[in-house]
C-alpha positions, -999 to 999 in steps of 0.1 A, spaced: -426 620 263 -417 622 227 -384 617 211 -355 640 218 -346 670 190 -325 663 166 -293 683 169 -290 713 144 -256 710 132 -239 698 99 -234 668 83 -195 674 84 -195 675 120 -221 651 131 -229 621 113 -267 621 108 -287 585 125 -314 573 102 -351 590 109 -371 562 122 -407 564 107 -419 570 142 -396 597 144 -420 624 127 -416 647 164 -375 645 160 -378 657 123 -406 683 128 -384 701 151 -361 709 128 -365 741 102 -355 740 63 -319 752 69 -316 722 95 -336 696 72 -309 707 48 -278 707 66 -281 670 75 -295 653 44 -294 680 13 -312 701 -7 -347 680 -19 -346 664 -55 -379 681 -62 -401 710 -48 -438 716 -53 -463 744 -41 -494 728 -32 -531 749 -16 -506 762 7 -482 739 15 -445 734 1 -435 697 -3 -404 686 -4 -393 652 -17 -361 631 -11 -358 601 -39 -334 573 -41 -333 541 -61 -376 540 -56 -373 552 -20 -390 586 -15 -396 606 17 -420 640 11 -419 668 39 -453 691 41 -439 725 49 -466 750 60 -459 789 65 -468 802 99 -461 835 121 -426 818 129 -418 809 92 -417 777 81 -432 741 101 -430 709 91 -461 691 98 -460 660 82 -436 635 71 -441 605 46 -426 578 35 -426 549 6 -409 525 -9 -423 519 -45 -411 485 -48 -430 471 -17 -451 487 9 -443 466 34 -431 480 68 -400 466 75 -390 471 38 -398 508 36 -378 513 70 -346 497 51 -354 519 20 -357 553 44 -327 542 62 -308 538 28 -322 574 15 -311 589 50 -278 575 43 -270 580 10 -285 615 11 -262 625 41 -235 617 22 -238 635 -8 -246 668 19 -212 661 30 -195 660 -4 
């Protein structure tokens, strides 16, 4: 049993929950348009042996998505997470929740 799919709909219509770190299966089945409709476009993009990565940055909390083409366009098949002010769990949980948040609510301004 792994968590339930997130939704595809907007941010304007449904207000997004924060993505648990153990809640890589709930954000894998979502596509680029869907990533984007909840939390925004990425601050930064990079092409890497294959893979696109995506990366979500907010005051030192960052969340990379691994993108990797396949014959049903894009999959996301890895998410990570940090906190560069202190890599402790429970710390880099608050820091995605805050990202989650605060990049939600710039996708619905």
């Amino acid at each position: 049993r792994g968590a339930a799919p997130v939704p595809l709909t907007t941010a304007r219509t449904m207000r997004p929950r924060p993505v648990a770190l153990s809640d890589e299966s709930a954000m894998r089945a979502l596509d680029p348009a869907g990533v984007e409709r909840l939390i925004g476009p990425p601050t930064f993009v990079r092409q890497d042996s294959g893979a696109t990565i995506w990366q979500y940055s907010v005051d030192g909390c960052v969340m990379d998505l691994f993108w990797y083409r396949t014959d049903a366009g894009q999959a996301l098949v890895h998410v990570e997470a940090r906190n560069i002010h202190s890599p402790r769990t429970a710390e880099m949980q608050a820091c995605l929740d805050h990202l989650w948040k605060a990049r939600a609510a710039q996708a619905e301004s």
